[in-house]
C-alpha positions in Angstrom: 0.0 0.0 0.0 1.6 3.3 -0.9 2.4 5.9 2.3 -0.5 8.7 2.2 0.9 12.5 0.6 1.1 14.9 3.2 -0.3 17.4 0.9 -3.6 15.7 0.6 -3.7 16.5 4.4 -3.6 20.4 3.8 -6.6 22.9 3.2 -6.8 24.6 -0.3 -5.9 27.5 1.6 -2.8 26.0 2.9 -2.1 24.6 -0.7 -2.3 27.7 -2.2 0.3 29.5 0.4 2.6 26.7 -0.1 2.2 26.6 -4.0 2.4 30.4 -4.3 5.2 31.1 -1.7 7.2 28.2 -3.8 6.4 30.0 -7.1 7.4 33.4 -5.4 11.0 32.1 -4.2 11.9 30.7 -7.6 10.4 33.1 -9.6 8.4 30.5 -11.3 6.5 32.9 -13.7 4.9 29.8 -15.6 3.0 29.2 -12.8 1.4 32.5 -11.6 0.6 33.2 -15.3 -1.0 29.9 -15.1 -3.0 31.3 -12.0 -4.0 34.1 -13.4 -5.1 31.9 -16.6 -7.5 29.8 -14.0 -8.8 32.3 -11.9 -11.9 33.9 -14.0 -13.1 29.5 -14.4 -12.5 29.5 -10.5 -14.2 32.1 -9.9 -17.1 31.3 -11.6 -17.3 27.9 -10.5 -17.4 29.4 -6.9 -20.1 31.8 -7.7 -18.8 34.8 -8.4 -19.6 35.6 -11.7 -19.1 39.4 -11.4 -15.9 39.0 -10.4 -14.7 36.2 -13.4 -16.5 38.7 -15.9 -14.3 41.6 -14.6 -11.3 39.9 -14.8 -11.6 38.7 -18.3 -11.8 42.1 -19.1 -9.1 43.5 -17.2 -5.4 42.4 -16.6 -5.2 44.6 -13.4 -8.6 43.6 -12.2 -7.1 39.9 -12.1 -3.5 40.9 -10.7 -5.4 42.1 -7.4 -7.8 38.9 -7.2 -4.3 36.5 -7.1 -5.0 36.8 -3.1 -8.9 35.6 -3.7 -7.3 32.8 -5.1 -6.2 31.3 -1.5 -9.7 32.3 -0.1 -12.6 29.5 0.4 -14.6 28.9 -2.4 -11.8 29.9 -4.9 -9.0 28.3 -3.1 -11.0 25.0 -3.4 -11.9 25.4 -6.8 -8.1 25.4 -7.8 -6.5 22.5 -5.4 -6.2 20.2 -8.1 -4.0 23.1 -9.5 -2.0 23.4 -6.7 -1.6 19.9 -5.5 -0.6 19.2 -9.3 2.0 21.7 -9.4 3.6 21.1 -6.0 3.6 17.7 -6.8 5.4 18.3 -10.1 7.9 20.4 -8.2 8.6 17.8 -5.6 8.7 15.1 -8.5 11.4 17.4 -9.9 14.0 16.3 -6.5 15.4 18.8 -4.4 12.5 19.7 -2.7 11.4 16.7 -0.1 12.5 19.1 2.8 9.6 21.2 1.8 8.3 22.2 5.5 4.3 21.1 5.2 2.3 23.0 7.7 -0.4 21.1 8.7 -2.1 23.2 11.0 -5.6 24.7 10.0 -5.6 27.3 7.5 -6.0 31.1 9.1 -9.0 32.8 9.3 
């Protein structure tokens, strides 16, 4: 039986600090363009159509929502994005050390 990924442990919320904190340090550009890409579909699926609409039609608009995307409903809208990418990234070696936070998300 294969050991259980600590990351499936984690809140969306605490996926996305991880995920975006880990982009931020490398300068991994792919990904928050990605982001960015996934937020209006997020948003939308969460129920805020307003805000998806106004981010399709402005870049700055969805620059300043890239915090909604750690917030409940949007945060778990996108976990299969994050756990996909820092899965990817721990697949890549170097970063088992990774320091998982398993307490509960903020508030």
């Amino acid at each position: 039986m294969s050991e259980a990924d600590p990351l499936d442990q984690l809140s969306s919320e605490q996926l996305y600090d991880l995920a975006v904190r880990h982009a931020v340090e490398r300068v991994d550009v792919r990904f928050l363009w990605e982001l960015l890409e996934l937020l209006p579909a997020a948003e939308a699926a969460a129920g805020e159509l307003d805000e998806a609409e106004a981010d399709v039609m402005t870049l700055l608009g969805h620059i300043d929502d890239l915090t909604d995307a750690g917030r409940a409903p949007i945060a778990g809208a996108l976990r299969p994005f994050y756990l996909e990418y820092l899965r990817r990234r721990r697949a890549r070696g170097g970063d088992e050390a990774w320091p998982i936070d398993t307490r509960p998300a903020r508030s």
